[in-house]
N, C-alpha and C positions, 0 to 999 in steps of 0.2 A: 701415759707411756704405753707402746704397744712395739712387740715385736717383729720385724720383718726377715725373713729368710732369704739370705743370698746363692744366689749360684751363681758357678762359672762351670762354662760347656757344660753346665743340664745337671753337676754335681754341689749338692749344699757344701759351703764350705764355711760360712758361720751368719752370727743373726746380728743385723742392726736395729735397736732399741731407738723409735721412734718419740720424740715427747713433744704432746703438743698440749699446748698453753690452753686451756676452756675457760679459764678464771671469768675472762668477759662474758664470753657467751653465757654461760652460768649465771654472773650478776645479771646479763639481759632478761633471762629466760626467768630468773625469780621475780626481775620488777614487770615483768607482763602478768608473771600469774600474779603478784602482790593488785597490780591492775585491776584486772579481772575479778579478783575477790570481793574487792573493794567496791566496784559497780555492782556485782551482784548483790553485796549487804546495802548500796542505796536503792537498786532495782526492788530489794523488798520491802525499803519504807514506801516507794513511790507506790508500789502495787496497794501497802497498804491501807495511803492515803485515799485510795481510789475507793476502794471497799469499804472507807469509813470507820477505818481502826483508831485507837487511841493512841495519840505524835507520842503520848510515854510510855505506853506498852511496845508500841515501835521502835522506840529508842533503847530501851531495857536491853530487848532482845540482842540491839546492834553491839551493845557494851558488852554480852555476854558472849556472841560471838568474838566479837575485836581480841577481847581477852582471851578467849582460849589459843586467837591464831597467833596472839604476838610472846604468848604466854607472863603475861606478868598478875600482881599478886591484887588490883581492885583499880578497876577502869570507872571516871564517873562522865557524862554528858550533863552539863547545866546549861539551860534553855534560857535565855534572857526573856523580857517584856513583861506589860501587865499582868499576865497570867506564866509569869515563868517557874520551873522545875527542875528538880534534877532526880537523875538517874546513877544510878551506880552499882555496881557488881562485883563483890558484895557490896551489901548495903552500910555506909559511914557516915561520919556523922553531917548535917549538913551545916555545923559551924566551918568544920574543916573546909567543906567547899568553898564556901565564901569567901574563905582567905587565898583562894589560886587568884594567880595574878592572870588575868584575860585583856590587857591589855597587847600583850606582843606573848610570842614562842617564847619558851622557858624550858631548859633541859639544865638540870642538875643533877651533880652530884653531893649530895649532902656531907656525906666522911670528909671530903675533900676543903667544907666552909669553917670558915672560925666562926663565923658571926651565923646563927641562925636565926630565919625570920618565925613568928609564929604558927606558919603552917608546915615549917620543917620540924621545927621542933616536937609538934603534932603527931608527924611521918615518922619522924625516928624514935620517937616515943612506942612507935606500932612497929617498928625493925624495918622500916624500910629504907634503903639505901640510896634511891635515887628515882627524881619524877621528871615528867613531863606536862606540860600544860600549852594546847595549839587554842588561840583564837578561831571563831568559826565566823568567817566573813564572806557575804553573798553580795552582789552590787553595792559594796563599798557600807552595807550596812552590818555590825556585829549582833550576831543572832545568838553566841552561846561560846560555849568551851569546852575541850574533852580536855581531860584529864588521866594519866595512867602514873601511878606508883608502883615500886618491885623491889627487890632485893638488888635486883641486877637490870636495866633494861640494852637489848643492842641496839647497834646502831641499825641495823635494818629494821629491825623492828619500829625505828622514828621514823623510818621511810614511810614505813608501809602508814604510821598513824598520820603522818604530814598525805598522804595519797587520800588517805580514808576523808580526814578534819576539811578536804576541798570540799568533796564534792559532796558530805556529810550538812555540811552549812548550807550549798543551795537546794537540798531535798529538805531541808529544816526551814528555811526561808519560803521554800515554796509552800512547806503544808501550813505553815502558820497563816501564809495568805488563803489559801487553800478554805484554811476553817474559818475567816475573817469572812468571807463570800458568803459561806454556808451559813456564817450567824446571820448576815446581810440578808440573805436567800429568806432566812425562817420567819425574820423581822419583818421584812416583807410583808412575807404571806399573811402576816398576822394583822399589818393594817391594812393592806386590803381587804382583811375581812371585818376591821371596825370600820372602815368608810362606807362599806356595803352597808352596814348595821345602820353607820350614823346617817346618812342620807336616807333610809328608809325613815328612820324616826324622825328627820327634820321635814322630810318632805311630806309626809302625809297631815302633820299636824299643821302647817305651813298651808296647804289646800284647803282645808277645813275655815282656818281664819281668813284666807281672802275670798272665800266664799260668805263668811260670817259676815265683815264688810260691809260687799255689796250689798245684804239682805237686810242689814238692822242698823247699821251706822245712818242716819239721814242727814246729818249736818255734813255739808259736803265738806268745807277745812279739814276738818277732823279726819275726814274720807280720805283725802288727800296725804296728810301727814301720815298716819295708817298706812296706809298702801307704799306711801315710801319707804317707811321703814321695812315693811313684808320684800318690796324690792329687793333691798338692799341683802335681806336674806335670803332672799332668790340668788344673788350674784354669790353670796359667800356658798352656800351650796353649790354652783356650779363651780367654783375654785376647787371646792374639795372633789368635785366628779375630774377634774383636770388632773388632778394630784393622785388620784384612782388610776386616772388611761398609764400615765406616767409608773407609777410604781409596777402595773401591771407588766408594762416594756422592760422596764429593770428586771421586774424577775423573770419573764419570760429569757434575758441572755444570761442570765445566770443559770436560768435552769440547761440553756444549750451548751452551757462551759461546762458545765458538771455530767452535760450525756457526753461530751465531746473527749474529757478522761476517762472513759472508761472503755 
């Protein structure tokens, strides 16, 4: 509301009390910065990912942030897969993780249930009054789950964690593939550097015996049969220098994906 001054012929004669509605504008202007926030907390895993930071020390940080913006009372990130983790802030117990349901969105109110399951019972056992649990899903594939519990949580504040849990899951999906490359990368490198090794050691002793052969074998059959077989390790040597060129090509675009982030 805001007041305006009226006159007639050039004298105030009283004020009309303007009111104008911002409600919307307001809710826009928080879900842009909610926006905003939100890409700059995935902007600093991606940065991290680049730099070769750790996806849980990355993620820590995001939970400690998320919570302080949305203010509730212990926010957790659990990472699915072979090597999966969880994060949480503070730190709970990881029984209790394991019971959030990661199938579908979950917002409860606990006071409100007759029937508790046992990670409510869990929560309210700790004073908490009501949680949330988002699936973190990237090209159709589930990569993990945030979690927030509080006393109290709003409803913008699901906003802001449903804005975060998007695009949260594909900077979590990307670094997992991200460090799947890099294991790929180091594997690599490591057997081309026994192929190097093994080819030296097959091929020098390999020269030696078909030289040995020719000089002291006399029965030719024998010559024959020998030298095939020496052949035939000729050919598996040269599979294994093919498998060389080959790996060397692989890491060589890996190592270009990896200058190409940064």
């Amino acid at each position: 509301m805001f007041p305006v001054l009226l006159k007639k012929e050039g004298v105030p004669y009283t004020f009309l009390n303007i009111i104008e509605d911002i409600t919307e504008k307001m809710i826009a202007e928080r879900k842009l910065r909610d926006a905003l926030e939100s890409l700059q907390i995935l902007r600093s895993v991606d940065l991290g990912i680049i730099e070769g930071k750790n996806l849980r020390d990355m993620l820590l940080e995001v939970a400690k942030v998320v919570r302080r913006k949305i203010g509730c009372d212990v926010i957790a990130i659990r990472v699915f897969g072979e090597n999966g983790f969880v994060v949480s802030d503070p730190e709970i117990g990881r029984s209790v993780l394991e019971k959030i349901d990661a199938e579908k969105e979950v917002v409860v109110n606990i006071l409100e249930k007759d029937d508790l399951n046992e990670l409510e019972v869990e929560l309210l056992k700790g004073g908490f009054a009501r949680y949330v649990s988002i699936p973190l899903i990237a090209r159709d594939e589930k990569v993990g789950v945030i979690f927030a519990a509080s006393k109290g949580i709003e409803g913008k504040d699901i906003d802001f964690l449903k804005t975060t849990a998007g695009q949260l899951a594909i900077a979590i999906h990307e670094a997992l593939l991200f460090e799947a490359k890099m294991k790929a990368y180091e594997q690599i490198e490591k057997n081309i550097e026994q192929f190097a090794i093994l080819v030296d050691h097959i091929r020098n002793p390999l020269a030696a015996a078909q030289g040995y052969v020719e000089i002291f074998v006399e029965n030719e059959e024998a010559k024959k049969k020998i030298k095939e077989q020496l052949d035939r390790v000729v050919e598996l040597v040269e599979q294994l220098e093919r498998g060389w060129v080959e790996s060397e090509a692989i890491r060589d675009y890996l190592r270009r994906e990896r200058e190409e982030r940064r």
